[in-house]
C-alpha positions as a Python dict, from the first residue, in 0.01 Angstrom:
ca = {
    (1, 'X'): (0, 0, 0),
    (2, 'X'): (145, 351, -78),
    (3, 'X'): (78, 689, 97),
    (4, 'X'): (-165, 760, -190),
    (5, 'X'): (-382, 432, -61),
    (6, 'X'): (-384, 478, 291),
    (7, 'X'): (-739, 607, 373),
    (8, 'X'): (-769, 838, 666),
    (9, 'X'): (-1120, 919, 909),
    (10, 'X'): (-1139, 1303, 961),
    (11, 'X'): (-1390, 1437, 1185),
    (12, 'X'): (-1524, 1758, 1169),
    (13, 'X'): (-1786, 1993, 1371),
    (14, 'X'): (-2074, 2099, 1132),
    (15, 'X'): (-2243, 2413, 1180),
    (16, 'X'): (-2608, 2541, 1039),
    (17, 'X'): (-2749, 2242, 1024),
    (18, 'X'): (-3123, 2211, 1144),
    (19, 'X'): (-3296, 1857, 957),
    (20, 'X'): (-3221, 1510, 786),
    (21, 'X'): (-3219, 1743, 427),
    (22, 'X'): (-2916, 1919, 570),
    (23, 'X'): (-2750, 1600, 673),
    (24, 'X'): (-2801, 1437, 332),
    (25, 'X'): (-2672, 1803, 157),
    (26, 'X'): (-2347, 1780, 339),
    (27, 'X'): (-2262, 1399, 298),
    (28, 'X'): (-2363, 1435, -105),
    (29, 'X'): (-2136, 1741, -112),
    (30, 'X'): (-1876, 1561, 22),
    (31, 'X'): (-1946, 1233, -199),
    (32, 'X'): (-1871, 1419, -492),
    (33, 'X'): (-1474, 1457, -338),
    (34, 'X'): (-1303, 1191, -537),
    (35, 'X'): (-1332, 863, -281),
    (36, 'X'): (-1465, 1052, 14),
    (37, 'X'): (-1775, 910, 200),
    (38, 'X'): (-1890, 1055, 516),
    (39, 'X'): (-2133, 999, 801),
    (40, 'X'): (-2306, 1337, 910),
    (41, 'X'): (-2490, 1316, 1252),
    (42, 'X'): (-2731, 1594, 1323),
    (43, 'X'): (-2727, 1541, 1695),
    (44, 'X'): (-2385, 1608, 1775),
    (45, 'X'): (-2322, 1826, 1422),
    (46, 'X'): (-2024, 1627, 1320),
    (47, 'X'): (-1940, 1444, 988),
    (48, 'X'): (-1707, 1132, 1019),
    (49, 'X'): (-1529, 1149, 670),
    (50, 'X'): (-1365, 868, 507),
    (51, 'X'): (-1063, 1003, 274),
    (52, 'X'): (-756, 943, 115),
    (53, 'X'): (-499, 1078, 296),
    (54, 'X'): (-412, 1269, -34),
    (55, 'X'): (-720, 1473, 54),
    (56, 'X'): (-627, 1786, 196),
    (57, 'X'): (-834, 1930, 518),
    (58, 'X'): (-930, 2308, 287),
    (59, 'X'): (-1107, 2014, 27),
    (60, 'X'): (-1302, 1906, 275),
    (61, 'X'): (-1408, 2207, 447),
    (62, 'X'): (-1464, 2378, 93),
    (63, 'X'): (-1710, 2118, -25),
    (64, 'X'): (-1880, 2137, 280),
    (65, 'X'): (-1902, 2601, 277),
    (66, 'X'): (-1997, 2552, -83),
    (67, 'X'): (-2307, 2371, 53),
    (68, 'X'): (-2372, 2600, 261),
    (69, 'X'): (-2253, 2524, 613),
    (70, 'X'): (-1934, 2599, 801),
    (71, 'X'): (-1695, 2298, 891),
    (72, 'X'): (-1394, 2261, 1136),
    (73, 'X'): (-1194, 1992, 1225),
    (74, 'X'): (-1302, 1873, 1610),
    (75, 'X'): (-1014, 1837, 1861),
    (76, 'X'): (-1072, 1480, 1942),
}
C-alpha cells in the first residue's frame, strides 16, 4: 500500500445544520470529493469522513461552505 492508498477518518464539527435534508446536503457534497464518504450526525453536528490521505483538510471544508454550512476539524 502507498501513501496515496492509505485512507484516513477526519472528523469535523458541522455548523447550520437544522434537519435530515441538511444531513443528506453535506454527505452528497462531500461524496462528490473523489473517494470521500462521510457519516453526518445531526445530533452532535459532526461528519465522520472517510478520505484518502491525499485529501487535503481546505477540500473538505470547501465542499462542505460551498453547501452552505461551516466545517472545522473537532479536537478529538
Amino acid at each position: 500500500m502507498t501513501a496515496a492508498d492509505t485512507r484516513v477518518t477526519t472528523t469535523l464539527a458541522i455548523s447550520g445544520m437544522t434537519c435530515g435534508h441538511c444531513v443528506q446536503h453535506v454527505e452528497s457534497a462531500l461524496a462528490e470529493l473523489p473517494d470521500v464518504a462521510a457519516r453526518v450526525a445531526l445530533d452532535t453536528a459532526t461528519a465522520e469522513v472517510r478520505h484518502p490521505s491525499t485529501v487535503p483538510l481546505d477540500a473538505l471544508v470547501a465542499a462542505i461552505e460551498d453547501a452552505g454550512y461551516t466545517a472545522e476539524l473537532t479536537d478529538g
